[in-house]
C-alpha positions as CSV (number, residue, x, y, z in Angstrom):
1,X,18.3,-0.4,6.6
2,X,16.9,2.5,4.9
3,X,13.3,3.6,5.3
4,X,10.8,5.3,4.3
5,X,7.2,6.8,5.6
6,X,4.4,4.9,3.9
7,X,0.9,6.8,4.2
8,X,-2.1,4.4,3.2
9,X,-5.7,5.9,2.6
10,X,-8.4,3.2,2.4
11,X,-11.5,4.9,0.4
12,X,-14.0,2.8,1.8
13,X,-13.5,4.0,5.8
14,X,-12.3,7.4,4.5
15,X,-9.0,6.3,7.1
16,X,-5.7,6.9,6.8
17,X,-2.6,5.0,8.3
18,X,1.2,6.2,8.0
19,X,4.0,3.7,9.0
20,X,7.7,3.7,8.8
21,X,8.8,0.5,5.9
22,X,11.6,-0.4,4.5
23,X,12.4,0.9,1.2
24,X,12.4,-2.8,0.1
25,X,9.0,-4.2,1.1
26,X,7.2,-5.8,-1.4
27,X,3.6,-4.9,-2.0
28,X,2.7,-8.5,-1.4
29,X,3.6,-8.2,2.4
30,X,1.8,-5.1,2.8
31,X,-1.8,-6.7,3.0
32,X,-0.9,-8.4,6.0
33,X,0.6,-6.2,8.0
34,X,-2.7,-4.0,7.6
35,X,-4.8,-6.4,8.5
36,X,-2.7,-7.0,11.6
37,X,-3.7,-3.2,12.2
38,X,-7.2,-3.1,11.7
39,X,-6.9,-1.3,8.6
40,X,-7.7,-3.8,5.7
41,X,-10.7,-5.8,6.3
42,X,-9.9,-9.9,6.4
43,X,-12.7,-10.6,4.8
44,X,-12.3,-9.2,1.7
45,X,-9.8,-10.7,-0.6
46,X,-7.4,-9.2,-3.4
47,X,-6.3,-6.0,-1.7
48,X,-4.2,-4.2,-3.9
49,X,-2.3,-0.9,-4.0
50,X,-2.3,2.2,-6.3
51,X,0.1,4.9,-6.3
52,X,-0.8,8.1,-8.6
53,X,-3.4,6.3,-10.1
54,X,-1.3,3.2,-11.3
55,X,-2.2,0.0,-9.9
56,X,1.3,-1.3,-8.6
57,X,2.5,-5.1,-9.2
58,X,2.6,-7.6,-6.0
59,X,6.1,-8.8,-6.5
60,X,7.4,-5.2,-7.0
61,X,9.0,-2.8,-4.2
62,X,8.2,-0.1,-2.5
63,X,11.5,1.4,-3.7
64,X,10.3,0.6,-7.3
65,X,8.0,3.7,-7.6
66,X,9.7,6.4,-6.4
67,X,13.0,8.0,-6.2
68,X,15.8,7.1,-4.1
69,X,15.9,10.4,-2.2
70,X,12.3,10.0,-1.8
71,X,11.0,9.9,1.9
72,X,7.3,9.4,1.5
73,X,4.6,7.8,-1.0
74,X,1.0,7.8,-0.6
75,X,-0.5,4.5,-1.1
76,X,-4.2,4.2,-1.9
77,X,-5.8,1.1,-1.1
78,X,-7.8,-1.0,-4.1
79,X,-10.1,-3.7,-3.4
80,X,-9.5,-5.9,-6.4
81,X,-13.1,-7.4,-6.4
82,X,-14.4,-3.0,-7.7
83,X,-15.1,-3.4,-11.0
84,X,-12.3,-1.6,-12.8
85,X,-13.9,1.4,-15.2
């Protein structure tokens, strides 16, 4: 299985969370394996993802958005109900 680090930063708590993901996870499983951590509040919905300032798709990969010698992205989390300027 190949790997990579995945470092999340969630601008509202000002915390950041690195784990170790398959290159292949989809951005729709991410949500709940933070809020199995403690690190995306439940009770918001819509959490979404951004990476460089792009908001990345649900159904795409982890693997999508950088290279394949890649070994780490930066993931900042979005909460989808922020109005979007």
């Amino acid at each position: 299985m190949d790997v990579m680090r995945v470092r999340f930063f969630n601008p509202e708590t000002r915390e950041e969370l690195a784990l170790t993901l398959p290159r292949d996870t989809r951005f729709s499983d991410l949500t709940a394996m933070l809020q199995e951590r403690g690190f995306a509040d439940r009770r918001k919905a819509g959490w979404r993802y951004l990476y460089q300032e792009h908001l990345c798709g649900l159904t795409h990969r982890i693997s999508d958005y950088v290279p394949e010698d890649a070994e780490e992205i930066r993931l900042d989390l979005f909460g989808f109900s922020q109005v979007l300027v």
